[in-house]
N, CA, C and O atoms as a Tinker XYZ file with bonds, in Angstrom:
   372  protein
     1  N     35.073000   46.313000 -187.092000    73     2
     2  CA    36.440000   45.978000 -186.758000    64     1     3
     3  C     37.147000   47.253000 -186.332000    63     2     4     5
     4  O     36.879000   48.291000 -186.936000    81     3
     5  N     37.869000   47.258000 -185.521000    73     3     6
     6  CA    38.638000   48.119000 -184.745000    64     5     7
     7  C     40.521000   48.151000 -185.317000    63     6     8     9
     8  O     41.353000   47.312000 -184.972000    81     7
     9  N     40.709000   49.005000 -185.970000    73     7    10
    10  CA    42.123000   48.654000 -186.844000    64     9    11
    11  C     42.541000   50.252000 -186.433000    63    10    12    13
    12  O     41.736000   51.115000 -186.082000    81    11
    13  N     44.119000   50.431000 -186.580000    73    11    14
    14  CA    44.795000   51.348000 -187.202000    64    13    15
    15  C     45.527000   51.676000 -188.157000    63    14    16    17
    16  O     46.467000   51.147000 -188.749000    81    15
    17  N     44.796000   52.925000 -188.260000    73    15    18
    18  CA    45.671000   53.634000 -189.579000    64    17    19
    19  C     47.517000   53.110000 -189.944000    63    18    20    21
    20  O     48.070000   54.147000 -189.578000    81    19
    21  N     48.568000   52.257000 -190.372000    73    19    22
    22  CA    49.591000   52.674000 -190.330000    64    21    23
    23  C     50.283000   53.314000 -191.289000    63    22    24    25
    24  O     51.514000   53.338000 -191.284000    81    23
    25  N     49.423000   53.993000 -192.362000    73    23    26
    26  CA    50.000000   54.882000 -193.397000    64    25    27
    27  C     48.640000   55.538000 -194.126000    63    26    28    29
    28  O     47.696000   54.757000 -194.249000    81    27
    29  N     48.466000   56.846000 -194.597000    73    27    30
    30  CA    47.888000   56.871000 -195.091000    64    29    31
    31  C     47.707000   58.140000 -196.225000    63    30    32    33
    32  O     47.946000   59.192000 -195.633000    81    31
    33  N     47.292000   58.441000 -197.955000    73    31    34
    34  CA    47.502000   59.107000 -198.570000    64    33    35
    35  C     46.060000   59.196000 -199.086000    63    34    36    37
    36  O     45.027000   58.701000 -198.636000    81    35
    37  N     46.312000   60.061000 -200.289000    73    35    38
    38  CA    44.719000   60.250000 -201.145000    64    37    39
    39  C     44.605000   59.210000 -201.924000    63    38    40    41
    40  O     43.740000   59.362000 -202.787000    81    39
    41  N     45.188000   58.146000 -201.945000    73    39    42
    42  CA    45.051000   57.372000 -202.931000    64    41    43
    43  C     44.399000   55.631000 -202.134000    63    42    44    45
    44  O     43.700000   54.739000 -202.615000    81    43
    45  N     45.170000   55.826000 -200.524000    73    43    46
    46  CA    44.061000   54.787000 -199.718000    64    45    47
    47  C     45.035000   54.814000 -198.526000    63    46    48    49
    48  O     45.614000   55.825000 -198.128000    81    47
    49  N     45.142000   53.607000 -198.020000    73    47    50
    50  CA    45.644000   53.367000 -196.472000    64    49    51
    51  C     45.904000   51.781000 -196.356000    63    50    52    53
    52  O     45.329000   50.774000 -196.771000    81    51
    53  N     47.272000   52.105000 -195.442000    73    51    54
    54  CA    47.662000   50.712000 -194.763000    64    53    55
    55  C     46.909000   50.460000 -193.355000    63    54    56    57
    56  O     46.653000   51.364000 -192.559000    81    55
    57  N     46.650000   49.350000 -193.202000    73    55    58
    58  CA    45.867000   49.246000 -192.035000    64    57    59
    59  C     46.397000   48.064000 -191.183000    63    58    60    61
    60  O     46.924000   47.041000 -191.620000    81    59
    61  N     46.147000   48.413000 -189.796000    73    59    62
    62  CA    46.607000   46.921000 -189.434000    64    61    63
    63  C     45.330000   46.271000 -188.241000    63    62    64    65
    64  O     44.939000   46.903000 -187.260000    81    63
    65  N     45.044000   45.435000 -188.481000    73    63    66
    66  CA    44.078000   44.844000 -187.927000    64    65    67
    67  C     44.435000   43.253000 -187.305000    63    66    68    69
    68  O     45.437000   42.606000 -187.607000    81    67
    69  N     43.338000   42.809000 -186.355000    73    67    70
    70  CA    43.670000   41.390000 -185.616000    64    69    71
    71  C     43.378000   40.339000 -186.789000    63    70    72    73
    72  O     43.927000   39.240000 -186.719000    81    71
    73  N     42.627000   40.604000 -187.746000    73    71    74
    74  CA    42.052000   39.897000 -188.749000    64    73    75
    75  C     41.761000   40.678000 -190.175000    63    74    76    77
    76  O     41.047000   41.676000 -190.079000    81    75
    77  N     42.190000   40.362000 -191.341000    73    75    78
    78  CA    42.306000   40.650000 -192.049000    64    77    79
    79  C     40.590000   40.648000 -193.465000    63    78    80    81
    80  O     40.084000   39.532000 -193.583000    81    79
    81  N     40.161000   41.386000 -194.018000    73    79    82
    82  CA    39.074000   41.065000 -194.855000    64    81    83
    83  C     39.496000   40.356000 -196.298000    63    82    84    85
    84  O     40.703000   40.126000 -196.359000    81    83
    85  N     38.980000   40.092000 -197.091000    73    83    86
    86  CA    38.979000   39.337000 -198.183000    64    85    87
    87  C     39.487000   40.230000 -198.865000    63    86    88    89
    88  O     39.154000   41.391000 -198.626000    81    87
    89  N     40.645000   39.887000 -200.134000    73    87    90
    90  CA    40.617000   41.104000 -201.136000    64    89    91
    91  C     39.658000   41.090000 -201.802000    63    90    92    93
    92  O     38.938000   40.099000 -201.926000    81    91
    93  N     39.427000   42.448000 -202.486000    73    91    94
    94  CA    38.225000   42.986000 -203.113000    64    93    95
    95  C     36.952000   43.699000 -202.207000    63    94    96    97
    96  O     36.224000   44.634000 -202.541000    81    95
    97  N     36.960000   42.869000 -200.879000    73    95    98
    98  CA    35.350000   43.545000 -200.016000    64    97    99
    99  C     35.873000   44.711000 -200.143000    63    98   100   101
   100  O     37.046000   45.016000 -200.357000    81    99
   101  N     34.551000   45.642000 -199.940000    73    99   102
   102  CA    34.056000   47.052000 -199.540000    64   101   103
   103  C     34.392000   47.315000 -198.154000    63   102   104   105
   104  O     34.223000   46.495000 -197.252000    81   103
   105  N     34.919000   48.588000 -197.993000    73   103   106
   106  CA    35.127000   48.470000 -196.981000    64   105   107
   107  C     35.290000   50.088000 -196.362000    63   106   108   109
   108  O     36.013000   50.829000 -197.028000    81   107
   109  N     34.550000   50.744000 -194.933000    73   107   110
   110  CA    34.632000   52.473000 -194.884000    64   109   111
   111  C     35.707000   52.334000 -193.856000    63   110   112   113
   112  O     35.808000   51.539000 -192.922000    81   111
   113  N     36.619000   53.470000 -194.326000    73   111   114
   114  CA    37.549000   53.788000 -193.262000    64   113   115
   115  C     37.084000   55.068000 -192.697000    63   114   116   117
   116  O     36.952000   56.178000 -193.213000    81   115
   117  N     36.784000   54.453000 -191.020000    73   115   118
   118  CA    36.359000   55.969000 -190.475000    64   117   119
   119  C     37.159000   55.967000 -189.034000    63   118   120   121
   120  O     37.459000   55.080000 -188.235000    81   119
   121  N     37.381000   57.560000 -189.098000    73   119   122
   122  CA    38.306000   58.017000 -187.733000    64   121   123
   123  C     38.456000   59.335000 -187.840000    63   122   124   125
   124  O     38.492000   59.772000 -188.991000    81   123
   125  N     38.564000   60.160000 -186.876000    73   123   126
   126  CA    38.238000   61.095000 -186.187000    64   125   127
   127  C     39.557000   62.177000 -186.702000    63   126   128   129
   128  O     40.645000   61.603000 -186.672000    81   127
   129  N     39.598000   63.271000 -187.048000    73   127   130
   130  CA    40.263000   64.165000 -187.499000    64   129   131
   131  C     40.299000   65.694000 -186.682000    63   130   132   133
   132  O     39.636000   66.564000 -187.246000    81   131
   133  N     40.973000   66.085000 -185.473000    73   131   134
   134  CA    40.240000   67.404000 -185.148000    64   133   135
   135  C     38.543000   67.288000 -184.451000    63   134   136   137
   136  O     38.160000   66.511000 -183.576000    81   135
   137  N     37.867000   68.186000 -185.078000    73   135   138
   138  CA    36.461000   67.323000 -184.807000    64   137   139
   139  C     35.502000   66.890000 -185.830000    63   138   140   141
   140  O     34.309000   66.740000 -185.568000    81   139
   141  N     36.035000   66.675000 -187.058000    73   139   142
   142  CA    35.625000   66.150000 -188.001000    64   141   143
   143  C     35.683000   64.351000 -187.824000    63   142   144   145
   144  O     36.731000   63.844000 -187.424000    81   143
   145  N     34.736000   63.664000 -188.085000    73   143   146
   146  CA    34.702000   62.604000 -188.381000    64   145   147
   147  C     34.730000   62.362000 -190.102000    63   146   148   149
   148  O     34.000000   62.807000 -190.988000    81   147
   149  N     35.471000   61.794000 -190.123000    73   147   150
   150  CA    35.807000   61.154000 -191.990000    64   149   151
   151  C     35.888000   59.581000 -192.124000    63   150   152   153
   152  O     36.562000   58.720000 -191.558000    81   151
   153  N     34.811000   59.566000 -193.218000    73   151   154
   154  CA    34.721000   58.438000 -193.653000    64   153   155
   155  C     34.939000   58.217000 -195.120000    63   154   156   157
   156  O     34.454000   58.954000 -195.979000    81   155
   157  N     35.789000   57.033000 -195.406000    73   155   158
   158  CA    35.881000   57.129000 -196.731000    64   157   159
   159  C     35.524000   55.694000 -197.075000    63   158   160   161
   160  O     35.789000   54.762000 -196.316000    81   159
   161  N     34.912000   55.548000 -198.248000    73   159   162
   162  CA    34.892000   53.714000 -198.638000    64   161   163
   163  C     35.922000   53.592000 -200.069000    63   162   164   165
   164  O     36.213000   54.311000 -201.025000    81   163
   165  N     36.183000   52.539000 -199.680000    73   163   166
   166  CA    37.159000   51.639000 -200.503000    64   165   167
   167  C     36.875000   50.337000 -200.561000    63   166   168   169
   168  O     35.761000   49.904000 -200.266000    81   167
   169  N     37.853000   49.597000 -200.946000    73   167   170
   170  CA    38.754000   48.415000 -201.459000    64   169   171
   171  C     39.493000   47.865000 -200.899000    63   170   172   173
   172  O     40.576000   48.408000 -200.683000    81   171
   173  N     39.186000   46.313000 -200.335000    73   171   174
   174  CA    40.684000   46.036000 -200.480000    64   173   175
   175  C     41.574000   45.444000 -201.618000    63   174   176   177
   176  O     41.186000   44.786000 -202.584000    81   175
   177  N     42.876000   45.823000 -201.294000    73   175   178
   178  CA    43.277000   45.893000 -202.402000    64   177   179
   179  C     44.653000   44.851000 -202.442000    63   178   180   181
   180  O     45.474000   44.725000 -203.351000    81   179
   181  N     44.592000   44.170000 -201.139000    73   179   182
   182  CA    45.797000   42.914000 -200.921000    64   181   183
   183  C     45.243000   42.407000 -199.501000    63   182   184   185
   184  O     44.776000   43.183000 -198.667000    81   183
   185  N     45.368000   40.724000 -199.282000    73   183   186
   186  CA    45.532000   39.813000 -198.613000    64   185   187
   187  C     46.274000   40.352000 -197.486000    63   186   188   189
   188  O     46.385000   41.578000 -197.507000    81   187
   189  N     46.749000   39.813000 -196.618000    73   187   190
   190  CA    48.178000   40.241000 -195.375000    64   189   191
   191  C     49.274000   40.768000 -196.489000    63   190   192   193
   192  O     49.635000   40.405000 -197.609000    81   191
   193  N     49.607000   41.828000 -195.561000    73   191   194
   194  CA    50.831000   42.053000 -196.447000    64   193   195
   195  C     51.874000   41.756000 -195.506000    63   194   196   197
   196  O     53.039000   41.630000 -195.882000    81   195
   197  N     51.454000   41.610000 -194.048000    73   195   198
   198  CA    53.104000   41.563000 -192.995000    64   197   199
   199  C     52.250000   41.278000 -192.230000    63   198   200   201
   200  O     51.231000   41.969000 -192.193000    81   199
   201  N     52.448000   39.918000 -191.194000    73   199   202
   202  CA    52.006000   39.354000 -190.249000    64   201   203
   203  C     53.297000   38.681000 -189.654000    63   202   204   205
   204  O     53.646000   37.786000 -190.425000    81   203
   205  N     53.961000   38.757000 -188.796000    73   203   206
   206  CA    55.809000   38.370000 -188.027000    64   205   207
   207  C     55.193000   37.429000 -187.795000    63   206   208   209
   208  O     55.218000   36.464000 -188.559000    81   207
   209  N     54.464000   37.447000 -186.670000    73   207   210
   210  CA    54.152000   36.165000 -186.028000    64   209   211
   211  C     52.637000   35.685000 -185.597000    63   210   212   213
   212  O     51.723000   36.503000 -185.707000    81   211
   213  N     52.434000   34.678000 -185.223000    73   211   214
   214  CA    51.136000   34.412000 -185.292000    64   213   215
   215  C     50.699000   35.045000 -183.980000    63   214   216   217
   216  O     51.537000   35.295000 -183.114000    81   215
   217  N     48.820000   35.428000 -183.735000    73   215   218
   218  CA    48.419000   36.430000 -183.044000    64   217   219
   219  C     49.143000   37.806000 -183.164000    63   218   220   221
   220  O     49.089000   38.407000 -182.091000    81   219
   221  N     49.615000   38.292000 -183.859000    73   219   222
   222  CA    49.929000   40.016000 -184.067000    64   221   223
   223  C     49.327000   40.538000 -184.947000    63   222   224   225
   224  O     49.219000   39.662000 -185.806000    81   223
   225  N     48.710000   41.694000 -185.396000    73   223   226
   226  CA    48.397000   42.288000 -186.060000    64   225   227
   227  C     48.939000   41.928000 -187.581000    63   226   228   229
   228  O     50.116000   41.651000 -187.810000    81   227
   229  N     48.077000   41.968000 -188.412000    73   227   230
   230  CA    48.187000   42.102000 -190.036000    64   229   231
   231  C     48.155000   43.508000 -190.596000    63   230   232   233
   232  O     47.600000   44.445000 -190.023000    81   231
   233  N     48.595000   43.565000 -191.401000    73   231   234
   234  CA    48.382000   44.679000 -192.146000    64   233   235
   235  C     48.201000   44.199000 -193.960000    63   234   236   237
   236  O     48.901000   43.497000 -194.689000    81   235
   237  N     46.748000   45.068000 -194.220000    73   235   238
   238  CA    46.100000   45.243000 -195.360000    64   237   239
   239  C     45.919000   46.730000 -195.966000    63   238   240   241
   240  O     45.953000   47.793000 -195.348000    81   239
   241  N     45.697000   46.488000 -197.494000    73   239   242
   242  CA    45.649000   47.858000 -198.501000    64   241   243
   243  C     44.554000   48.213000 -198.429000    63   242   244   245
   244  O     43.718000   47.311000 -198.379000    81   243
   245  N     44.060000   49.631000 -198.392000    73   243   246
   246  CA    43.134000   49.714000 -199.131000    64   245   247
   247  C     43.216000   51.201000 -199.927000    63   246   248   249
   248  O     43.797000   52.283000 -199.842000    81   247
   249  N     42.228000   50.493000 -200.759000    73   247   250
   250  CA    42.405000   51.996000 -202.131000    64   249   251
   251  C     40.742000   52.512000 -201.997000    63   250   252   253
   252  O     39.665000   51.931000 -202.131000    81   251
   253  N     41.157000   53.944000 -201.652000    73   251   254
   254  CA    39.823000   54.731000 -201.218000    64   253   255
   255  C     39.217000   54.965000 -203.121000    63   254   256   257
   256  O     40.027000   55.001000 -204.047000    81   255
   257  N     38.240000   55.046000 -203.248000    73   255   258
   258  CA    37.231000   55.689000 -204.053000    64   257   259
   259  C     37.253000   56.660000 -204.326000    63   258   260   261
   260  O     36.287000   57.314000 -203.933000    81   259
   261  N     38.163000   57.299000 -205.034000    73   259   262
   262  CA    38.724000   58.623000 -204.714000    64   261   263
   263  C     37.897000   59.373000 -206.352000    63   262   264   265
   264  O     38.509000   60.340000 -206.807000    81   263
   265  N     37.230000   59.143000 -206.758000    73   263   266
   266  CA    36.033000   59.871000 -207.962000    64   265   267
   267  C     34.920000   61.095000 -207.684000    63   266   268   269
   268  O     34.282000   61.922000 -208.335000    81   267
   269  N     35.134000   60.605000 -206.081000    73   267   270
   270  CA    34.267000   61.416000 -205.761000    64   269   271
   271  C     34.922000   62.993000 -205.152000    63   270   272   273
   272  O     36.095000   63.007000 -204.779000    81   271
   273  N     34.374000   63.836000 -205.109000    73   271   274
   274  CA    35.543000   65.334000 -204.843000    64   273   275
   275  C     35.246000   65.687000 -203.260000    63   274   276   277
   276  O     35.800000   66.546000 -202.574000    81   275
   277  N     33.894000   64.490000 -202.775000    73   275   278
   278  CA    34.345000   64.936000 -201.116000    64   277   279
   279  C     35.475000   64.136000 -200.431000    63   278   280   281
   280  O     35.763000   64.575000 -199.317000    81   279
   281  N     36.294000   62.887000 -200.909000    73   279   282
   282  CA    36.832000   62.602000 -200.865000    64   281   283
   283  C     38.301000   63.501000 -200.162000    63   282   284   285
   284  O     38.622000   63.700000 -198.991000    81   283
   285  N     38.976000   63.910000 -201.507000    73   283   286
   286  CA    39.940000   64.737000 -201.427000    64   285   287
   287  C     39.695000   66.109000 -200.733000    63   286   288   289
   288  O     40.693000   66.819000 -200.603000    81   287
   289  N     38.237000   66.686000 -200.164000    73   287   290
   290  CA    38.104000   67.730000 -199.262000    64   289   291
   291  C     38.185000   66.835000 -197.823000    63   290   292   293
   292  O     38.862000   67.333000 -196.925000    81   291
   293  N     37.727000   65.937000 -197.647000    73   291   294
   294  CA    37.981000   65.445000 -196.319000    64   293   295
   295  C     39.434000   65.265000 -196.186000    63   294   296   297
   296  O     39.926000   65.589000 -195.105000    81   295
   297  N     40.387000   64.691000 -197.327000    73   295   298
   298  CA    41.720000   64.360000 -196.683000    64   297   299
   299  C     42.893000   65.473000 -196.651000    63   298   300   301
   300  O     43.878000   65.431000 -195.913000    81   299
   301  N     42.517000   66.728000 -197.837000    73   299   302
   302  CA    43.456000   67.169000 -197.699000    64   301   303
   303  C     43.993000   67.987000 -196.610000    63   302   304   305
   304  O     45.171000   68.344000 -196.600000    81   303
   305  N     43.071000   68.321000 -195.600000    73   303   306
   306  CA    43.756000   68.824000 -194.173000    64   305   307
   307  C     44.406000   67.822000 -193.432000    63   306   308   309
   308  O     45.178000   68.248000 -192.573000    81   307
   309  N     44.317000   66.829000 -193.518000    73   307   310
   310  CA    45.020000   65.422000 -192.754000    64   309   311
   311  C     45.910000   65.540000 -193.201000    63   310   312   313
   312  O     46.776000   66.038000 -192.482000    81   311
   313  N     46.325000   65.171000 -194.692000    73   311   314
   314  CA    47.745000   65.260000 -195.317000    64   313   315
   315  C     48.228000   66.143000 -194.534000    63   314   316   317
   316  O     48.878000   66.116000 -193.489000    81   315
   317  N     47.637000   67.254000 -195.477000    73   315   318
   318  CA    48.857000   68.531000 -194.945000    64   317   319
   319  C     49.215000   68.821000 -193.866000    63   318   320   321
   320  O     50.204000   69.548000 -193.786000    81   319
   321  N     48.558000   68.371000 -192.651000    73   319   322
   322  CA    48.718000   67.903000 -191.408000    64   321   323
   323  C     49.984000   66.886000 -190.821000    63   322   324   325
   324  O     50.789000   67.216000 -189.951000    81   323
   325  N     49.940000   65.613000 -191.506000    73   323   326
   326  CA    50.739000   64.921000 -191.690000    64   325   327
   327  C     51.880000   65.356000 -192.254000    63   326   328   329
   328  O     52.845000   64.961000 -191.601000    81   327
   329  N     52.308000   66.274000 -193.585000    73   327   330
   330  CA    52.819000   66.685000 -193.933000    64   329   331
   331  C     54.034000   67.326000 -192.796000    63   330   332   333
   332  O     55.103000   67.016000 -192.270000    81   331
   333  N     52.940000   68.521000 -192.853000    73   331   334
   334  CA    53.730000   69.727000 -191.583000    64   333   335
   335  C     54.607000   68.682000 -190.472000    63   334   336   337
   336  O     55.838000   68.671000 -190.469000    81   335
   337  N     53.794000   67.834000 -189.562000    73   335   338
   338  CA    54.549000   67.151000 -188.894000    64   337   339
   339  C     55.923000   66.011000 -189.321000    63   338   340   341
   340  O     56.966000   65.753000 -188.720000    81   339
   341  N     55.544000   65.678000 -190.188000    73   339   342
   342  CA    57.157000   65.114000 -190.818000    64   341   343
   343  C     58.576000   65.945000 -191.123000    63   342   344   345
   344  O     59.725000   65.508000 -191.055000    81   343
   345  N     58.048000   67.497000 -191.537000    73   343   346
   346  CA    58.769000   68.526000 -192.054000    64   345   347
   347  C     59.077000   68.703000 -190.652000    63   346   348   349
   348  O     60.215000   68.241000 -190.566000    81   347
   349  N     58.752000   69.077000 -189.570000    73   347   350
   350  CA    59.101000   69.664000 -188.280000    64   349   351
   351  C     59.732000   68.450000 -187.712000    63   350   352   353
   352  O     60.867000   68.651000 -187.282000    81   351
   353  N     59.401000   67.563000 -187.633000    73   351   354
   354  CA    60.800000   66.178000 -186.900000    64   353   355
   355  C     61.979000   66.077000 -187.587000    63   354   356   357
   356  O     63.098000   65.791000 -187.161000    81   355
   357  N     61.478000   66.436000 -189.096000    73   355   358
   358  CA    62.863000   66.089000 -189.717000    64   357   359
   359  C     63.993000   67.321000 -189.544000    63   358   360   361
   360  O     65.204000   67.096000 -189.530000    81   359
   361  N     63.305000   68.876000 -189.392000    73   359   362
   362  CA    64.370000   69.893000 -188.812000    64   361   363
   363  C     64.325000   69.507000 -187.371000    63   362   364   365
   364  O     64.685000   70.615000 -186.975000    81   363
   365  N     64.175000   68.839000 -186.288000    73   363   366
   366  CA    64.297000   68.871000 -184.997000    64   365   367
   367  C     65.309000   67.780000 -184.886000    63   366   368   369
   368  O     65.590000   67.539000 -183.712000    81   367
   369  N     65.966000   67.019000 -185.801000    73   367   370
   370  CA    66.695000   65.918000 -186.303000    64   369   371
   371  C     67.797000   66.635000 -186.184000    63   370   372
   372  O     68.884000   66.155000 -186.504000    81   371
């Protein structure tokens, strides 16, 4: 399935997709960072959470597996990435 990221922390990600998976399946979130590819597996962890209208995108939880410590080495340059860029729109505000 082909989805995007629309939020995402060390703890998992909002996603929005044409079709939604079951809560509970397994599930790897992978996408491209720089030139790192990162993959993480998870959970889902809710049904639709926001679907407006019919044919649009859904959006679902998921909670990464975060026990493991490559985990948090793959994400924390993204964050802080993410980070930096929120801090710089919000002084360009």
């Amino acid at each position: 399935m082909i989805a995007t990221i629309s939020n995402i922390s060390f703890e998992g990600a909002l996603i929005r997709a044409e079709s939604t998976p079951l809560e509970g399946s397994d599930v790897v979130v992978r996408f491209t960072f720089g030139d790192q590819g990162i993959h993480l597996q998870g959970s889902v962890t809710s049904e639709v959470i926001h679907a407006e209208e019919e044919g649009e995108e859904q959006t679902f939880g998921v909670k990464f597996d975060t026990s493991m410590e490559k985990y948090w080495t793959q994400l924390t340059p993204v964050i802080q990435t993410l980070l930096k860029e929120t801090d710089e729109d919000e002084v360009a505000d």
